[in-house]
GUVOVEX-165841 format. One record per residue (C-alpha): residue number from 1; y, x, z. Coordinates in steps of 0.1 Angstrom, whole numbers, always signed. Layout:
residues N
<pt seq="NUM" north="Y" east="X" up="Z"/>
...
//
This chain:
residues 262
<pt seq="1" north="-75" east="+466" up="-133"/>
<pt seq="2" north="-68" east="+442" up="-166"/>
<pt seq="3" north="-57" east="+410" up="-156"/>
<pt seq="4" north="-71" east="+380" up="-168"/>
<pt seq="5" north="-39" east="+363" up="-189"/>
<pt seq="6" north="-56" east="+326" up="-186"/>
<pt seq="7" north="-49" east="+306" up="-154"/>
<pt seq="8" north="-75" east="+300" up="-130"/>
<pt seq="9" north="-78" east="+266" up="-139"/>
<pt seq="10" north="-59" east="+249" up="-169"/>
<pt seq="11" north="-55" east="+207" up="-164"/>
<pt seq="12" north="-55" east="+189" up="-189"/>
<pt seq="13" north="-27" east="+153" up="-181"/>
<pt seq="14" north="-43" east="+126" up="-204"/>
<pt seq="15" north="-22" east="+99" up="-185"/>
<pt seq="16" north="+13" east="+106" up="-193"/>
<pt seq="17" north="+29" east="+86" up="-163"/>
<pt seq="18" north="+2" east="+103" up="-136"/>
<pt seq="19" north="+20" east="+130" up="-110"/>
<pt seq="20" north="+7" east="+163" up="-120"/>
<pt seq="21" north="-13" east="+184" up="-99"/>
<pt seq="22" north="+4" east="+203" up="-72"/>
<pt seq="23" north="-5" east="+233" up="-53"/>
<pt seq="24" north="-12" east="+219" up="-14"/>
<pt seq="25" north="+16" east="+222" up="+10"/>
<pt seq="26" north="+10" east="+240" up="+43"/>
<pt seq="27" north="+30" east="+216" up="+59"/>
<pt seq="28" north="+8" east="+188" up="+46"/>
<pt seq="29" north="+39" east="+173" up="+37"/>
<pt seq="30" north="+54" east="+177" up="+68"/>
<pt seq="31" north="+24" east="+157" up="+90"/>
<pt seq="32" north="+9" east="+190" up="+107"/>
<pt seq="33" north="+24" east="+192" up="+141"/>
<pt seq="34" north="+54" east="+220" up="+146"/>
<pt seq="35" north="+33" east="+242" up="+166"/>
<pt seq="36" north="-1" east="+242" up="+143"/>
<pt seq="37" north="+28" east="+246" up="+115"/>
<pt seq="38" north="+42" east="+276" up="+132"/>
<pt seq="39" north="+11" east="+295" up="+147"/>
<pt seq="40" north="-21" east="+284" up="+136"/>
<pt seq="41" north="-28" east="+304" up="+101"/>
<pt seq="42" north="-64" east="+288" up="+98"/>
<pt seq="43" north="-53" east="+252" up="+99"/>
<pt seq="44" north="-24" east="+260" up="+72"/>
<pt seq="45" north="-42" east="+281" up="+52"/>
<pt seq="46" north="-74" east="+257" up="+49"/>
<pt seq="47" north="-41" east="+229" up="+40"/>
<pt seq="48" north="-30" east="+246" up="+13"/>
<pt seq="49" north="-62" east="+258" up="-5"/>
<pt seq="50" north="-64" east="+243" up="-38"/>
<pt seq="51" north="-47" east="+217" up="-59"/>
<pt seq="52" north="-37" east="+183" up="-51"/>
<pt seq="53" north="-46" east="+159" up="-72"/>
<pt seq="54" north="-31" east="+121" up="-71"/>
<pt seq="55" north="-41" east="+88" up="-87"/>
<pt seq="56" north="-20" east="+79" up="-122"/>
<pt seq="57" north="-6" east="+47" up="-107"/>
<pt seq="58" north="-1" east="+28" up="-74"/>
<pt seq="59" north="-24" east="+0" up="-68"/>
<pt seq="60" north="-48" east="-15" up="-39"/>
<pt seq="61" north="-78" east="-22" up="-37"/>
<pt seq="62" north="-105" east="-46" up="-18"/>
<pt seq="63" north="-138" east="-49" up="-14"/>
<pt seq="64" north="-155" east="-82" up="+2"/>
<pt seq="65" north="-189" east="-70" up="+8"/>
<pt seq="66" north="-205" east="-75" up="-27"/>
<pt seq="67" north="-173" east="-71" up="-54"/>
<pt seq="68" north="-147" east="-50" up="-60"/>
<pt seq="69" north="-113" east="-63" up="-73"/>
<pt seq="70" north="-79" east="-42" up="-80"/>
<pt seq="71" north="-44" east="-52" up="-85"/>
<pt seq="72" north="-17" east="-32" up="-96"/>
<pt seq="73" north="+23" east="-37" up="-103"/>
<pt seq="74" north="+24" east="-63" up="-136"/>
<pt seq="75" north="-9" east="-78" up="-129"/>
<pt seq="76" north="-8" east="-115" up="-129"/>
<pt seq="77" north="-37" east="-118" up="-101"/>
<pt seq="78" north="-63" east="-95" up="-86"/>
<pt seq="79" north="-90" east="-82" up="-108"/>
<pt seq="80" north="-127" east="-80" up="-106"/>
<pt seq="81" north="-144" east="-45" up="-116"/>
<pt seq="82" north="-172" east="-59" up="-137"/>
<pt seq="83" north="-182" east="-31" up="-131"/>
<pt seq="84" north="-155" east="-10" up="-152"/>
<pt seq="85" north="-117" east="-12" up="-162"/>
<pt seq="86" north="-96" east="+11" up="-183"/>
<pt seq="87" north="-62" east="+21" up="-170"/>
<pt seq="88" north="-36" east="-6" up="-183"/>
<pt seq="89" north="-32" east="+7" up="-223"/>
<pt seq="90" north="-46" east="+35" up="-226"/>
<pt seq="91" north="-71" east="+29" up="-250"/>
<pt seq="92" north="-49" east="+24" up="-275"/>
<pt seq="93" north="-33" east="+56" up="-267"/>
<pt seq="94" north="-64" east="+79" up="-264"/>
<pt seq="95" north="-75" east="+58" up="-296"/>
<pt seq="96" north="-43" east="+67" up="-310"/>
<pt seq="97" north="-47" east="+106" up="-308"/>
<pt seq="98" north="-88" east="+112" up="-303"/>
<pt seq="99" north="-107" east="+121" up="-334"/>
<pt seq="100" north="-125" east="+99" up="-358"/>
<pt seq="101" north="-158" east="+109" up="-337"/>
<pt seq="102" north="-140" east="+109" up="-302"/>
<pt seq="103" north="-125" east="+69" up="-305"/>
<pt seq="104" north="-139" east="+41" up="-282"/>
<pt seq="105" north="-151" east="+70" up="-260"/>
<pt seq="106" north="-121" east="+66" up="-234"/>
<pt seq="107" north="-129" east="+75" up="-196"/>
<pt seq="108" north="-127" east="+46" up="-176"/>
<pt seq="109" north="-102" east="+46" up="-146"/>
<pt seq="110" north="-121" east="+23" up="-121"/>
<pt seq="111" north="-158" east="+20" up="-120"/>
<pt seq="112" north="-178" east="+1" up="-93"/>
<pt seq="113" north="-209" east="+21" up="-86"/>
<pt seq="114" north="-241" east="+4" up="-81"/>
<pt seq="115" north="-241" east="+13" up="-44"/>
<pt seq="116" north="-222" east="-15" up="-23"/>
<pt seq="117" north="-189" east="-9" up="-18"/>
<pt seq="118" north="-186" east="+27" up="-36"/>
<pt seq="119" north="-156" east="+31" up="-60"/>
<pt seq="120" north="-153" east="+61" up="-90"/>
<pt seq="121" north="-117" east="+67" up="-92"/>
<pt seq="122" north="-103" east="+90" up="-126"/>
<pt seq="123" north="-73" east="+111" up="-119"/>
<pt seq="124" north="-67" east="+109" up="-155"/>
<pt seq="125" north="-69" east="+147" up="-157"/>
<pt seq="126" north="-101" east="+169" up="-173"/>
<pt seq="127" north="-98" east="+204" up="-163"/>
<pt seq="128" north="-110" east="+236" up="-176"/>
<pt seq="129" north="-113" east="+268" up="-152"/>
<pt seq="130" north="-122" east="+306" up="-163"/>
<pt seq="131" north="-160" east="+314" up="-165"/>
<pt seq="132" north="-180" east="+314" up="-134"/>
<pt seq="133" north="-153" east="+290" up="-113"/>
<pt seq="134" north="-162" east="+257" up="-105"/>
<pt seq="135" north="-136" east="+228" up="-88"/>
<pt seq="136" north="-150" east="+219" up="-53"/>
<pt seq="137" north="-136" east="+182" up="-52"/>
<pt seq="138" north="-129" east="+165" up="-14"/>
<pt seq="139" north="-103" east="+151" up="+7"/>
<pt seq="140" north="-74" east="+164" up="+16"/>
<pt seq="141" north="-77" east="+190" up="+43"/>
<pt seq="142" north="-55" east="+181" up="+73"/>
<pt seq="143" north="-38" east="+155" up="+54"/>
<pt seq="144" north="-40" east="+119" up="+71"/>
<pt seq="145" north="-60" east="+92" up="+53"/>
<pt seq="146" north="-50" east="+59" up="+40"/>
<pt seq="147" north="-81" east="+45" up="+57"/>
<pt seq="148" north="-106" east="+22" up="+47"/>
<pt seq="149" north="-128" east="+47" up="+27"/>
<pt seq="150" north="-141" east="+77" up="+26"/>
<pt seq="151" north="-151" east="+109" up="+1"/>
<pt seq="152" north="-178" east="+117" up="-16"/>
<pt seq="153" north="-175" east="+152" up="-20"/>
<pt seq="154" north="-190" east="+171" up="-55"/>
<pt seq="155" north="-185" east="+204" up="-71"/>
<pt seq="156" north="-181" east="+206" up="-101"/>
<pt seq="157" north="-190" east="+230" up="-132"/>
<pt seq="158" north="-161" east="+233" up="-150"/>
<pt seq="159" north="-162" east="+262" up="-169"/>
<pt seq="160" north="-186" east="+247" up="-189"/>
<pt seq="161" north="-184" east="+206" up="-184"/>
<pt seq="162" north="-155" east="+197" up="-204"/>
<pt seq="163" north="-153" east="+155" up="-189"/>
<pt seq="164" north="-127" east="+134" up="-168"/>
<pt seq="165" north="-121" east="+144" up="-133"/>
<pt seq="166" north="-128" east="+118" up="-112"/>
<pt seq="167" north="-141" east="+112" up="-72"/>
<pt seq="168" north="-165" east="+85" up="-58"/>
<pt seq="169" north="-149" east="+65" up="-27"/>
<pt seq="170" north="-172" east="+41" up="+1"/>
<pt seq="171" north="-152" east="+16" up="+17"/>
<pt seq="172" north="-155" east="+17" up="+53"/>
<pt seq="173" north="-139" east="-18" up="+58"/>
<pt seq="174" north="-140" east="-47" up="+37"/>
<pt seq="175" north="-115" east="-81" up="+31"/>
<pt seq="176" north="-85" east="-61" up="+37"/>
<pt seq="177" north="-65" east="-43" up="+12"/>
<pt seq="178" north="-65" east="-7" up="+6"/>
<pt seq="179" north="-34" east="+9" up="-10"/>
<pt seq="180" north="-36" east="+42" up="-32"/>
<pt seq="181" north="+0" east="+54" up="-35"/>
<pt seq="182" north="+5" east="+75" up="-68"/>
<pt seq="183" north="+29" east="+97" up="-48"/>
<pt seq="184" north="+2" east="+107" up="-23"/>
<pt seq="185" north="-27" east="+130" up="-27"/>
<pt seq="186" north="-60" east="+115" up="-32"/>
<pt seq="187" north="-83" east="+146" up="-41"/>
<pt seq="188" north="-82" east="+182" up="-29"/>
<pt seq="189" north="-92" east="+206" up="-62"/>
<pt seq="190" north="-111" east="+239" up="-47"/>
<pt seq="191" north="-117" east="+269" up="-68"/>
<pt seq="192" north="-153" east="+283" up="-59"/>
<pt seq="193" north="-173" east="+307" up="-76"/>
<pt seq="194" north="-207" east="+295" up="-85"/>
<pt seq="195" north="-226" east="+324" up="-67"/>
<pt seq="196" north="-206" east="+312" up="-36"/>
<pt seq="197" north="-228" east="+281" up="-34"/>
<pt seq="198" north="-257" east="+295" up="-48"/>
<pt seq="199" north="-292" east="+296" up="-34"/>
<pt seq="200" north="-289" east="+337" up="-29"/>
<pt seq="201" north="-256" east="+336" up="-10"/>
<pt seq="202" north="-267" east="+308" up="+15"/>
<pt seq="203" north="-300" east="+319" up="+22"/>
<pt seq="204" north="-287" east="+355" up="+31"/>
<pt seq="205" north="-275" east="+339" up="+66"/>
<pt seq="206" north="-286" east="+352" up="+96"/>
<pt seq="207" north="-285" east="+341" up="+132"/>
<pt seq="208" north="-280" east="+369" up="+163"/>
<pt seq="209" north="-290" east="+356" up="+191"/>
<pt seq="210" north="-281" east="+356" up="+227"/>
<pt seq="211" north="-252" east="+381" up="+242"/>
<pt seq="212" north="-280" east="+411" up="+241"/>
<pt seq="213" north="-271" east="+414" up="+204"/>
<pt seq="214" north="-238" east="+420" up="+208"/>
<pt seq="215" north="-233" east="+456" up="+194"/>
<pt seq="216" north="-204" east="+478" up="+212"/>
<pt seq="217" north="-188" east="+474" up="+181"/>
<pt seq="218" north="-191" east="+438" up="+184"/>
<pt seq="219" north="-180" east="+440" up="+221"/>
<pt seq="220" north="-147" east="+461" up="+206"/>
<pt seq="221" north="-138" east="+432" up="+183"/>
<pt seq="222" north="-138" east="+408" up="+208"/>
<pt seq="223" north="-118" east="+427" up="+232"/>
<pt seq="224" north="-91" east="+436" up="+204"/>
<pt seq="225" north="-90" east="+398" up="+190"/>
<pt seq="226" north="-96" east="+379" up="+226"/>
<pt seq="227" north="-90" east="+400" up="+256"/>
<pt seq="228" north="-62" east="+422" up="+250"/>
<pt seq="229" north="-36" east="+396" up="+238"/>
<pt seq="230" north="-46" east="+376" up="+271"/>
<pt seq="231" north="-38" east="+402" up="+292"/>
<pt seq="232" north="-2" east="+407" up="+276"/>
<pt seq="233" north="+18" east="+382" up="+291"/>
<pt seq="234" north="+45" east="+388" up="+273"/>
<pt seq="235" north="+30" east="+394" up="+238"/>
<pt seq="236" north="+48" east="+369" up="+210"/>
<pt seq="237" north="+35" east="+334" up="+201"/>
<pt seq="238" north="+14" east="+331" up="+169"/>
<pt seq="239" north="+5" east="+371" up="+163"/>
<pt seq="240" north="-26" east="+362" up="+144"/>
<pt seq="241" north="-7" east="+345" up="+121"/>
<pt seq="242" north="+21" east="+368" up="+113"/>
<pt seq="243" north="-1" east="+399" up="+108"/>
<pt seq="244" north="-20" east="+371" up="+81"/>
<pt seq="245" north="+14" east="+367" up="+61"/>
<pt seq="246" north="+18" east="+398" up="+60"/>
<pt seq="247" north="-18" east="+402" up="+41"/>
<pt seq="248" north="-9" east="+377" up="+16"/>
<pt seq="249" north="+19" east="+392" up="+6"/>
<pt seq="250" north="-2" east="+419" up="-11"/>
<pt seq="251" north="-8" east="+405" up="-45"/>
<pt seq="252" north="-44" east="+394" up="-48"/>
<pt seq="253" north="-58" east="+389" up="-87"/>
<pt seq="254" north="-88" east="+371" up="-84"/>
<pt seq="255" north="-91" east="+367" up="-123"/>
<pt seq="256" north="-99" east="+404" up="-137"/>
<pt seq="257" north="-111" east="+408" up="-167"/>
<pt seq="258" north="-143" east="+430" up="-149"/>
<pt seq="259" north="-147" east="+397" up="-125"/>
<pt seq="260" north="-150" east="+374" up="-154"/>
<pt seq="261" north="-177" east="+389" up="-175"/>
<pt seq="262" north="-196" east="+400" up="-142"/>
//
């Protein structure tokens, strides 16, 4: 098998000061409890799928029903989004480097969307990934919240769409401030293939119903995964978990070169 040379994805840190992405932690920086740490391979595995991605600075944030406003380290007083702000000098900066054809055209860093109390947040990062992967963008799995918002969720195509990488945030509270820490992930990155979320794959589901269906192979699986290690009294804590490390340390390439030009 030829391997691919390029990374799976390749970002692209337009804000210089911004914490560059990070692989997730298992650990979830430390918050998952020492037993889910230790034995539960499906929580830490679903923690540490993807990239972490952070905001470029610290600020907060408020919302009081109708407006949004933002404040950040140097600013003389809160700010209104009306409806869009650039990050603090860097339009000189892109301006400085972009293009004849590419100046004015800076990605703004906070936009108020037209729905109340919804917030489009840059990560100052655009990111390219090999041909047929797309970035699933979300919260943080298993990471606690802030609070006072929530995700939109998106997927997005880019193999292709070369633009900023940013997520769309709904306050859930308003008149009280909400702090983004630029230490502290905002935005889990995904890989996905496209045909992964493609009409074809879901619509291939089925549904077996009642305990009737249940082949004896089915009725096999079960007894190897369920009943045997409940009748071993004595059998170590967290088995499903170590025979899973074990898998992963066989070196998976998911970037071939037959993969990419499938």
């Amino acid at each position: 098998m030829t391997l691919d040379a390029r990374p799976s994805v390749r970002f692209f840190q337009l804000i210089d000061q911004a914490r560059p992405p990070q692989i997730a932690e298992r650990s979830a920086l430390g918050t998952l409890p020492t037993r889910a740490f230790r034995y539960c391979e499906a929580v830490t595995s679903a923690t540490a799928f993807g990239w972490w991605l952070f905001p470029p600075m610290d600020l907060q944030l408020i919302w009081d029903g109708s407006d949004i406003f933002w404040h950040y380290a140097g600013a003389e007083d809160w700010l209104k989004l009306m409806p869009s702000a650039q990050f603090p000098g860097f339009v000189d900066r892109f301006d400085a480097h972009a293009p004849t054809p590419n100046k004015g055209f800076s990605p703004p860093f906070l936009t108020a969307l037209p729905e109340p109390g919804t917030l489009q947040i840059w990560t100052g990062l655009i990111a390219r990934t090999a041909p047929d992967w797309h970035l699933l963008l979300r919260a943080p799995a298993n990471l606690p919240s802030p609070g006072g918002f929530v995700h939109y969720e998106g997927i997005v195509a880019t193999d292709r769409w070369f633009g900023p990488l940013f997520i769309n945030l709904r306050f859930t509270r308003s008149h009280t401030p909400i702090r983004l820490r630029a230490d502290y992930p905002l935005i889990l990155a995904q890989p996905v293939r496209r045909h992964h979320y493609a009409s074809e794959t879901l619509a291939s589901m089925t549904v077996a119903g009642g305990l009737s269906s249940m082949a004896d192979t089915d009725w096999d699986d079960y007894r190897t995964t369920i009943v045997e290690p409940n009748l071993d009294h004595d059998r170590p804590y967290g088995a499903y978990a170590v025979a899973a490390r074990k898998r992963r340390q066989c070196p998976v390439h998911a970037f071939s070169e037959s993969t990419r030009n499938q």
